[in-house]
C-alpha positions in Angstrom: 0.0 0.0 0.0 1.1 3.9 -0.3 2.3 6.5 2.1 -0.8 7.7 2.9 -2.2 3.9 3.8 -4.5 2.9 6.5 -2.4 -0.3 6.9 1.3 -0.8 7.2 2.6 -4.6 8.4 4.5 -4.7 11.3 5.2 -8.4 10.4 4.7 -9.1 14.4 3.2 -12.5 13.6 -0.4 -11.2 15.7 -2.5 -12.1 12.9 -0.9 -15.8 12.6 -2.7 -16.9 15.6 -5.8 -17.8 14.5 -8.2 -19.8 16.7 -10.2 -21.6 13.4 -7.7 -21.9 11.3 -6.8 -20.4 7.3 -9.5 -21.5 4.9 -7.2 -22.7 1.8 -8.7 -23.0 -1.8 -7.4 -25.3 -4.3 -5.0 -23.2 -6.1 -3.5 -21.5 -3.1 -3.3 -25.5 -1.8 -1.3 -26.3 -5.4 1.0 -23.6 -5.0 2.5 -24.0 -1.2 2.4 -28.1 -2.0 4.6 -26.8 -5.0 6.8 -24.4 -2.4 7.3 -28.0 -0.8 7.7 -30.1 -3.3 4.8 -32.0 -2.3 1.6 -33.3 -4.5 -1.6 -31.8 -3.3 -3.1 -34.8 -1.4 0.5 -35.0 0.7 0.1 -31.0 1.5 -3.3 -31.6 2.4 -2.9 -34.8 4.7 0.0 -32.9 6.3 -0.6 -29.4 6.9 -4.9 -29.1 6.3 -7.6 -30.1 8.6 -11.6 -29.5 7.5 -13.3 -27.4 9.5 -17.0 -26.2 8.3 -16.4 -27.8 4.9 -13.5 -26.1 4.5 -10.0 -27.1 3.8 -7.6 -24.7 7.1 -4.4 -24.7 7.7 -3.5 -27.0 11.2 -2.7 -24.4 14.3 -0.6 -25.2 17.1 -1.7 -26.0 20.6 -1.1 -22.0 21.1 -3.0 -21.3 18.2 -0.8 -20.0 15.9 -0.4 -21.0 12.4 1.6 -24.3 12.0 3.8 -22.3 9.1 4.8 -19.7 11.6 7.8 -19.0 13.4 8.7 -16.6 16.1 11.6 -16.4 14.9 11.8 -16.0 11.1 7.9 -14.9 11.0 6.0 -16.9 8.1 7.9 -19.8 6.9 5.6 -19.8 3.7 5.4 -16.2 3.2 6.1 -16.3 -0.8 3.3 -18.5 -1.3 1.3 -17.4 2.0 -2.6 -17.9 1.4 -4.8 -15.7 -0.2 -6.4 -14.5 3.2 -3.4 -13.8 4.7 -2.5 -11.7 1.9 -5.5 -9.9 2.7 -5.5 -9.1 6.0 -6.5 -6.5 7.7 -8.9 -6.2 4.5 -11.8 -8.6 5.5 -15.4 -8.8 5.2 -16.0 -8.5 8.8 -13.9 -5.1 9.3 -14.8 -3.8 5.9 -18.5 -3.6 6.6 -18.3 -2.9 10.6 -17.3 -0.3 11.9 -16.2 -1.6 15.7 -14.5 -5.0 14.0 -12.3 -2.6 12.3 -11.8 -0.4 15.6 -11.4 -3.6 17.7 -8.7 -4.9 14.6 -6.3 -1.5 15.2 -6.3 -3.0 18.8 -5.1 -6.1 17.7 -2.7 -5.1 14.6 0.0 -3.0 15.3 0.1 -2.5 11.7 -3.1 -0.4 11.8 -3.3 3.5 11.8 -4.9 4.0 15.0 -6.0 7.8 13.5 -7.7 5.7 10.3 -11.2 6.5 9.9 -13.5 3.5 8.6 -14.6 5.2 5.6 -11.3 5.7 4.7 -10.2 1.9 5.5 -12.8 0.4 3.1 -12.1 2.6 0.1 -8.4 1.5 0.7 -9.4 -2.2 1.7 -11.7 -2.7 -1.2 -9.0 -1.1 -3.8 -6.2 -3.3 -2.8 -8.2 -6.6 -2.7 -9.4 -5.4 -6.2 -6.1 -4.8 -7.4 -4.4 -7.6 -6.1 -6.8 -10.4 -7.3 -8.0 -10.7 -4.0 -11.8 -11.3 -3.5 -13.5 -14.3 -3.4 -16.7 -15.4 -4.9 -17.3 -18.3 -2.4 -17.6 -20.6 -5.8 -13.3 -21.1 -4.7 -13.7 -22.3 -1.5 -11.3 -19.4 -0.2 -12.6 -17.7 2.7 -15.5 -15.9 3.5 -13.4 -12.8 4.4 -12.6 -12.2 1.2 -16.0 -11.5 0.1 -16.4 -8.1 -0.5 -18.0 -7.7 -3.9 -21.5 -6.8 -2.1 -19.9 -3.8 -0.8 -19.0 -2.0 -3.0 -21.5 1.0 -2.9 -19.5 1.2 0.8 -16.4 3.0 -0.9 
């Protein structure tokens, strides 16, 4: 993002604990198998657990991402999932307003002056630009739909 972004990553590793998981689609599955030189059905035995139907990313007992590492950060980052990408631009704080104000608490990363308005015109741009948003028909998260609100920018 620019200068004058709402988000800047702190890479501090707080949005790779994640109680339920990363919802994984089949392409973002082919291409971190690939990163390990694994077919898809070893990747997905190894590293993915259902959960609602949907194909996550195992977390540790502290609930972190299995792929991250407190000390080199994420261990898949080239390839990192399509969600993670994403973040803090999800469906949740994109259309409310105290998600996104409870998400500056969280992220570090956040500009704790940003006003919401502000955030989704921002949010919405850079999923846009960068391929980002789902249409649920991929099996990628549900964050990443975002096409419904548009007439919020």
């Amino acid at each position: 993002m620019n200068s004058n972004s709402v988000f800047r990553c702190k890479m501090c590793g707080q949005c790779c604990q994640v109680q339920g998981g990363i919802v994984t689609g089949r392409l973002e599955q082919e291409r971190i198998a690939a990163f390990f030189n694994l077919s898809v059905s070893q990747f997905t035995r190894k590293y993915l657990e259902i959960r609602n139907h949907k194909h996550c990313i195992k977390t540790r007992q502290d609930d972190y991402c299995i792929f991250f590492d407190p000390e080199q950060g994420c261990v898949i980052h080239p390839v990192k999932p399509d969600v993670c990408v994403a973040w803090p631009f999800f469906r949740g704080n994109l259309l409310d307003e105290y998600s996104f104000e409870l998400a500056k608490d969280y992220c570090p990363g956040l500009d704790q002056e940003a006003r919401h308005g502000d955030f989704v015109a921002q949010g919405i741009h850079y999923l846009r630009q960068s391929g980002l948003i789902s249409d649920q028909k991929t099996g990628q998260s549900n964050a990443l739909i975002v096409e419904d609100l548009e007439a919020w920018k």
